[in-house]
C-alpha positions as CSV (number, residue, x, y, z in Angstrom):
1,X,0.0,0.0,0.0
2,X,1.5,3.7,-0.7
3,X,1.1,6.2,1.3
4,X,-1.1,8.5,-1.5
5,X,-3.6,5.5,-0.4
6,X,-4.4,7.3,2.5
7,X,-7.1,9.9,3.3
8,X,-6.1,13.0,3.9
9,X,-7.1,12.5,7.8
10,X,-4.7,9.8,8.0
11,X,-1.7,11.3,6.0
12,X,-2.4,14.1,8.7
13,X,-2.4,11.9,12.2
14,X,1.0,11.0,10.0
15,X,2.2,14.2,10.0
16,X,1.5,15.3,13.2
17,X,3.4,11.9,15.0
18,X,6.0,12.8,12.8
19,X,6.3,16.7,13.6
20,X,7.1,19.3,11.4
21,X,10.4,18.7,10.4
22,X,10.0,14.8,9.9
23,X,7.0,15.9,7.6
24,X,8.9,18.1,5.1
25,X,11.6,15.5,5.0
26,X,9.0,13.0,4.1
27,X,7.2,15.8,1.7
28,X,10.2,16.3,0.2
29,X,11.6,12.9,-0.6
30,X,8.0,10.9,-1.8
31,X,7.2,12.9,-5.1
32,X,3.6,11.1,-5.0
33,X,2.7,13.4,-1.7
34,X,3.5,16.5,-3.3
35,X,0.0,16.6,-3.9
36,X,-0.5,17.4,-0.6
37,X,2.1,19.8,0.0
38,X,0.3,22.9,0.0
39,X,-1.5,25.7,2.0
40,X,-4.6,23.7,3.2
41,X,-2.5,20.6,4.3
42,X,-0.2,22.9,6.4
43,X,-3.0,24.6,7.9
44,X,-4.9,21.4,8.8
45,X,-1.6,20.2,10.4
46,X,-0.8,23.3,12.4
47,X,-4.8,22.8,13.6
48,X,-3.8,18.8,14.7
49,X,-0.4,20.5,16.1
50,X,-2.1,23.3,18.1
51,X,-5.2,23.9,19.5
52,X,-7.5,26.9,18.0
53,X,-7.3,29.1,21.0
54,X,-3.9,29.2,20.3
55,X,-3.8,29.9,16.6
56,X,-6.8,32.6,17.7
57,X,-4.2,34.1,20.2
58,X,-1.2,34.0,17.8
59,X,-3.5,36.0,14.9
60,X,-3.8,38.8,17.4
61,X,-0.2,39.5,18.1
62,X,1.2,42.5,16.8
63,X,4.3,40.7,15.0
64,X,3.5,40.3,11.2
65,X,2.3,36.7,10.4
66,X,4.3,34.3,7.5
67,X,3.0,34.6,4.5
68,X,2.1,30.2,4.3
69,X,1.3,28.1,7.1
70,X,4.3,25.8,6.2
71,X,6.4,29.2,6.5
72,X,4.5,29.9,10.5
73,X,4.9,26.1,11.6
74,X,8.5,26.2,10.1
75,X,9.2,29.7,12.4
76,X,7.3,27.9,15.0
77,X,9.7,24.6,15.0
78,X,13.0,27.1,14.5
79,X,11.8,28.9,17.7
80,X,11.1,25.1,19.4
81,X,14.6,23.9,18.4
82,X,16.2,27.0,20.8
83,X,14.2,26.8,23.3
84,X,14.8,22.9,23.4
85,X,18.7,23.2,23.2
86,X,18.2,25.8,26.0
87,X,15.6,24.6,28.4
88,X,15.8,20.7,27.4
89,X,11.9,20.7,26.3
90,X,9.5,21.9,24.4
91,X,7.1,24.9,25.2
92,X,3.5,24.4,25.5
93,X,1.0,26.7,24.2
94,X,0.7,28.2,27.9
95,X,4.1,29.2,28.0
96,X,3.9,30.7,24.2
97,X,0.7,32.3,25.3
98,X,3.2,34.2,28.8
99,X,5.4,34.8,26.5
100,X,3.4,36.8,24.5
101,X,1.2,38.5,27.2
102,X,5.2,39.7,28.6
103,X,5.8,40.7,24.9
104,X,2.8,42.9,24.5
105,X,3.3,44.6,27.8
106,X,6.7,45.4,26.9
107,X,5.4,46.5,23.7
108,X,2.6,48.7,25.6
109,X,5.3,50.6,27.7
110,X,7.7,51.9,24.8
């Protein structure tokens, strides 16, 4: 069975086992998934990834959005990498959501 067998639902639960950077890597070696490799796949997969209060909360922040979703979960999984290397784990939406409360005071008082 390939892989292009599979619904998009499934490819998805894939994807988001696999993480972001797993999934380009796969993406960008099986030619037959290309078809899914666009805008509405990422943002389906950023949805699985993170919940929709948090993609709510990230559309409000004054720093300028990517122009794709592959581009945002992309910045998103550059910003997990440091903070990984740094802190040994992973943030959780919580701790992006303090972050950006801190940001947007800090913002506020300039």
């Amino acid at each position: 069975m390939h892989l292009t067998a599979l619904n998009a639902d499934v490819l998805g639960e894939v994807c988001v086992r696999l993480g972001v950077q797993d999934t380009l890597r796969l993406l960008a070696t099986c030619t037959l998934l290309r078809a899914v490799d666009g805008d509405d796949f990422f943002r389906a997969l950023a949805y699985r990834l993170f919940s929709r209060a948090f993609w709510c909360r990230a559309s409000r922040r004054s720093q300028t959005a990517c122009r794709t979703w592959k581009e945002e979960l992309l910045r998103i999984e550059r910003f997990q990498c440091c903070v990984n290397r740094l802190e040994g784990k992973r943030w959780t939406e919580e701790e992006f959501f303090e972050m950006w409360c801190a940001e947007e005071k800090l913002i506020r008082s300039k």
